[in-house]
C-alpha positions in Angstrom: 55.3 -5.4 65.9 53.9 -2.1 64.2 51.1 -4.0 63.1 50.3 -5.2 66.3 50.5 -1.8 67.8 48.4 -0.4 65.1 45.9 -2.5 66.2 45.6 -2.2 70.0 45.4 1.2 69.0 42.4 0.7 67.1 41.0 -1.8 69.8 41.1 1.2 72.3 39.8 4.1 70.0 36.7 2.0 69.0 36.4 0.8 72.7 36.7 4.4 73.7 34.1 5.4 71.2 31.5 3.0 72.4 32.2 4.2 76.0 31.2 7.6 75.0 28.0 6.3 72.8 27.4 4.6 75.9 27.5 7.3 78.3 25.3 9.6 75.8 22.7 7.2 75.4 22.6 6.6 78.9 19.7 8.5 80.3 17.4 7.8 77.0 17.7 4.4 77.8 17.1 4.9 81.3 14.5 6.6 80.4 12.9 4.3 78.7 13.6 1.4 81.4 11.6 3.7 83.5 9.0 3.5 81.5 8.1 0.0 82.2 8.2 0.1 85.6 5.5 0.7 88.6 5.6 4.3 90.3 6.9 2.1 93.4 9.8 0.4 91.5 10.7 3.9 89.6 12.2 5.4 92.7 14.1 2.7 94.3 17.3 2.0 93.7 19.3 1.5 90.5 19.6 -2.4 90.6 16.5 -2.8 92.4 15.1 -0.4 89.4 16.2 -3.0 87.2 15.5 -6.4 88.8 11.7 -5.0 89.9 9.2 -6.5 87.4 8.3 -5.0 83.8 4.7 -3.6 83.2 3.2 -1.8 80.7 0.6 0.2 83.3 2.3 3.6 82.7 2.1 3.5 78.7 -1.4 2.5 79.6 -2.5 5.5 82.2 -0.6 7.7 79.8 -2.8 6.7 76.8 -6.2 6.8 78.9 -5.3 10.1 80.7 -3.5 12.3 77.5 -4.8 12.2 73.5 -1.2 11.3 72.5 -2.0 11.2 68.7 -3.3 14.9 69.1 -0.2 16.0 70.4 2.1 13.5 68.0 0.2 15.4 64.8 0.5 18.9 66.6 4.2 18.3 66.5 4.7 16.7 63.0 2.7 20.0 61.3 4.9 22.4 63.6 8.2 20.8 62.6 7.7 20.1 59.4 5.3 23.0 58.4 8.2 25.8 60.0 11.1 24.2 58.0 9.3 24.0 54.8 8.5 27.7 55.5 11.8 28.3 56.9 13.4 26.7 53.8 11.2 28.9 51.1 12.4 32.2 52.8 16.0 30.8 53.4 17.2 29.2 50.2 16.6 32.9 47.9 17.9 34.7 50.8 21.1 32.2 51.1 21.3 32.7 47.0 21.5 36.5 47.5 24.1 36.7 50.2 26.0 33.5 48.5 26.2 34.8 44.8 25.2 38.4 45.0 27.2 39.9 48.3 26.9 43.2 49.6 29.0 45.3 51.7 27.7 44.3 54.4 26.5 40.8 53.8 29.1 39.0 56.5 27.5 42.0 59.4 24.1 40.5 58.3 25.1 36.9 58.6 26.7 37.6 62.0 23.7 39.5 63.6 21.1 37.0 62.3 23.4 34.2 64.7 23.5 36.7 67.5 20.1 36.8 67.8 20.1 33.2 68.7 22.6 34.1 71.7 19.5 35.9 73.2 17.4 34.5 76.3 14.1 33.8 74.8 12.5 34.6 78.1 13.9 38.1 77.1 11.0 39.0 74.5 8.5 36.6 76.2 6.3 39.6 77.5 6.1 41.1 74.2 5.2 37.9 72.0 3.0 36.6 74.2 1.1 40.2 74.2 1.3 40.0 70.4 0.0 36.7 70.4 -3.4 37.6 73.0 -3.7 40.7 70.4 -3.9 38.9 67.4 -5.7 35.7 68.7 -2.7 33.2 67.9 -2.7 31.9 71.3 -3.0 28.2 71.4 -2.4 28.2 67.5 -0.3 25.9 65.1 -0.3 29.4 62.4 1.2 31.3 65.3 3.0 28.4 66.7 5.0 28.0 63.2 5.7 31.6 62.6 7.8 31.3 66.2 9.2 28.0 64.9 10.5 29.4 61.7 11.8 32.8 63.4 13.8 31.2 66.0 15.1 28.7 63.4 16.0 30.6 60.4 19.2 32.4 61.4 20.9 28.3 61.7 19.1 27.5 58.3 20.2 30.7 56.2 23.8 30.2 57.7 23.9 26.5 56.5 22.3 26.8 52.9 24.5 30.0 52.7 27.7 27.6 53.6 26.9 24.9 51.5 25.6 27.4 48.4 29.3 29.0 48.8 31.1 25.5 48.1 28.7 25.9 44.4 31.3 27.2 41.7 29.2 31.0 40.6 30.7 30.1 37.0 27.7 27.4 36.7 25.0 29.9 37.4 26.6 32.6 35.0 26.4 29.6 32.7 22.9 29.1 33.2 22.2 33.1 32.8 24.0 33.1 29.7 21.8 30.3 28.1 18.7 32.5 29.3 17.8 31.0 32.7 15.9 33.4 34.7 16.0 33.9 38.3 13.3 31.7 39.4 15.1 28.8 36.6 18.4 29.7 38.3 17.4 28.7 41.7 15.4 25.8 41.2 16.3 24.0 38.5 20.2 24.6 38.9 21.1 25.5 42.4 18.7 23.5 44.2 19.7 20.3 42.6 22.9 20.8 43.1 22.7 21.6 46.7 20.3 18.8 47.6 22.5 17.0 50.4 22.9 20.4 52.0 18.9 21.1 51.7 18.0 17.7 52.8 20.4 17.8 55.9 19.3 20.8 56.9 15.8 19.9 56.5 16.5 17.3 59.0 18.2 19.6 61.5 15.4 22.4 61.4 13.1 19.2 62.1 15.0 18.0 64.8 15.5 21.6 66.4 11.7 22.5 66.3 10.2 19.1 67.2 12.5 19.6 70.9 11.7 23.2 71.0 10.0 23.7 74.5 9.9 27.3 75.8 7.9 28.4 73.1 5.4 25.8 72.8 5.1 25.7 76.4 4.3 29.4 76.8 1.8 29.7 74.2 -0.4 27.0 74.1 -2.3 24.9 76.2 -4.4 22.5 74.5 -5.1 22.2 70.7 -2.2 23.2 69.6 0.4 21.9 72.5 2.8 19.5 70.8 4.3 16.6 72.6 6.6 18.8 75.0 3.0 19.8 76.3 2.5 16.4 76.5 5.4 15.5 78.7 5.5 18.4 80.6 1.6 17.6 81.8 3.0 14.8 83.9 4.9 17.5 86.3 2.2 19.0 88.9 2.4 20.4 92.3 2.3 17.3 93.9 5.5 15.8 92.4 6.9 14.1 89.5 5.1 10.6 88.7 8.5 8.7 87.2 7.4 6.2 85.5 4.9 8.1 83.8 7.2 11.2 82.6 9.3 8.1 81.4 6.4 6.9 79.5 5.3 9.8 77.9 9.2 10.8 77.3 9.7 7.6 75.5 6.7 8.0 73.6 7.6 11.7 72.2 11.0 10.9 72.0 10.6 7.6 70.2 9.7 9.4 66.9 12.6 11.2 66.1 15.1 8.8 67.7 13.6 6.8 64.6 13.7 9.7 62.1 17.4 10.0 62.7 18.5 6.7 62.8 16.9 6.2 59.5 18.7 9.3 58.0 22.1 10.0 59.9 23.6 9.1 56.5 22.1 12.0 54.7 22.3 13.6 57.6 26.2 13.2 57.7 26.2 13.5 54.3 24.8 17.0 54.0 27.1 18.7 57.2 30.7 17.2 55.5 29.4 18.5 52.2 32.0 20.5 50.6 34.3 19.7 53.2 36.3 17.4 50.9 37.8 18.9 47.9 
């Protein structure tokens, strides 16, 4: 009998869990149904959504209208050129308050995350002033410095997390057998930390490939990534559906992919040191 029970349990838990992947996942795939229908179809109703035929017209007005592979490329550099950054201030400065804390090192960790609790619209006058003054407008150098600002407080906090679960008595070890500073950090810490560099590597990606005020604020055409892109299919005269589906599903599509392919690191790196 307990065995039985034991096992409807599990038949509703796992049931229950699809029901909510369902329900997340949802309105991306709606989205992406969208994407193959006519402008017509796109507003009617939800069967008659999907019983209305399948075309591939908006991918195709999207492609002749935008230069998607500009703005795919803008985005890759921006991402991944503001973590790297990111990561090279972060991982010295998550060393410091990890292995060498001062007084007031848990004050300094708890005002860099407050500063993420602030409306960005908040300081938009004075960056964007910044920005005219020293020509960055409309540029991916200025456009990663942002990235990398806005980012950094969630990167030192997690390298500083998973750097605390590190037993210090390793390093000492390593300064003891002459291993300068520079030695220390990449040649012993580093390694050691990978799964908590990698996953956050893949969060700071994530976080600045959907970052949209910004981009949206302070460029306009070479360097506008692919929330430009999306956002260019909203105009005074209304919202073309099937279109903003398209182009959705085409800046989306990327790192749906990159995140499939690495939710075990991913995973990996957030539960590390979580088990002892």
């Amino acid at each position: 009998m307990s065995r039985k029970v034991s096992a409807t349990r599990k038949g509703i838990v796992t049931a229950a869990a699809w029901a909510v992947g369902f329900l997340i996942f949802f309105p991306i795939l709606w989205i992406i149904i969208l994407g193959f229908k006519s402008e017509g179809d796109a507003i009617k109703a939800p069967l008659a959504v999907l019983t209305s035929a399948w075309t591939l017209d908006s991918y195709h007005e999207v492609q002749e209208r935008s230069n998607y592979a500009l703005h795919f490329w803008n985005s890759v550099i921006l991402s991944v050129g503001s973590t790297l950054v990111a990561l090279a201030i972060a991982i010295p400065a998550a060393w410091a308050m990890a292995f060498v804390p001062g007084k007031r090192t848990k004050d300094l960790l708890m005002w860099m995350l407050s500063t993420k609790m602030m409306p960005a619209v908040g300081v938009l006058v004075p960056m964007y002033l910044m920005f005219r003054d020293f020509g960055l407008l409309d540029s991916r150098i200025g456009l990663v410095g942002v990235l990398t600002m806005i980012n950094l407080p969630i990167v030192i906090w997690m390298l500083y997390t998973y750097f605390k679960e590190i037993p210090g008595e390793i390093l000492e070890a390593a300064r003891m057998d002459g291993a300068g500073l520079k030695a220390e950090i990449l040649y012993i810490l580093t390694p050691m930390a990978v799964p908590g560099i990698a996953s956050t590597l893949l969060l700071n990606i994530i976080l600045a490939w959907n970052e949209a005020f910004w981009t949206l604020q302070l460029t306009t055409s070479q360097a506008a990534p692919l929330t430009q892109f999306i956002a260019s299919y909203s105009s005074p005269e209304g919202l073309f559906y099937a279109k903003l589906s398209a182009a959705s599903t085409m800046a989306i599509a990327p790192i749906l992919i990159l995140g499939w392919f690495s939710q075990k690191q991913l995973v990996r790196g957030l539960t590390f040191g979580a088990v002892k």
